[in-house]
C-alpha positions in Angstrom: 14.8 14.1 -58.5 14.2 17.2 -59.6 11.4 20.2 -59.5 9.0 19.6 -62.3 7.6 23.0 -63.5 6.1 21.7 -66.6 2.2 22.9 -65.0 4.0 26.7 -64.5 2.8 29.2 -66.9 4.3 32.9 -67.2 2.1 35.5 -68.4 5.1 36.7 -70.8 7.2 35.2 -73.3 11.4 35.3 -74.5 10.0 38.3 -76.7 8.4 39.6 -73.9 11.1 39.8 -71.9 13.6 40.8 -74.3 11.5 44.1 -75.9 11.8 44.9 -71.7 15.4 44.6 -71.0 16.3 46.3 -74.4 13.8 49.0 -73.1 15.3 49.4 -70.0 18.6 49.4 -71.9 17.3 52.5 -73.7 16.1 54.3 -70.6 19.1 53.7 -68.3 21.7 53.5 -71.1 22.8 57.0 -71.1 22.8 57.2 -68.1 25.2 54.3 -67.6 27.2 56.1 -70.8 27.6 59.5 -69.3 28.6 57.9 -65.7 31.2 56.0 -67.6 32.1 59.4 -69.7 32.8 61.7 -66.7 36.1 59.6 -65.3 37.3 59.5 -69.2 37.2 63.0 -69.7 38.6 64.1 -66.2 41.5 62.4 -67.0 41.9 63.6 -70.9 41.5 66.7 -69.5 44.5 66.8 -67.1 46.7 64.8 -69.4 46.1 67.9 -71.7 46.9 70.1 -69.3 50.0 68.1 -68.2 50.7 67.9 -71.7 50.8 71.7 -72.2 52.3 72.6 -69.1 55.6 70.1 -70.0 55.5 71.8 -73.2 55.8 75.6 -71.8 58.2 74.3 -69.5 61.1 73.1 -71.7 60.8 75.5 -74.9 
């Protein structure tokens, strides 16, 4: 008892709709990359600092 959509036809294909999500991939992927980036290099940043600062401290 289930829905039969064998009379349903989509005007696009798999290909179709896998050249579009790798598309939008492209256009939104840096994006996503530098979002991801920003975090990462606040904190290499300040365990460099840290890093230097310990180091002044005990030589």
């Amino acid at each position: 008892m289930g829905l039969d959509f064998s009379a349903v036809k989509l005007p696009f294909g798999p290909m179709d709709l896998l050249v579009a999500s790798v598309s939008l991939l492209g256009v939104v992927g840096g994006f996503v990359l530098l979002g991801m980036a920003v975090p990462f290099v606040q904190k290499l940043v300040a365990m460099v600092t840290s890093s230097i600062r310990n180091r002044s401290k005990t030589s």
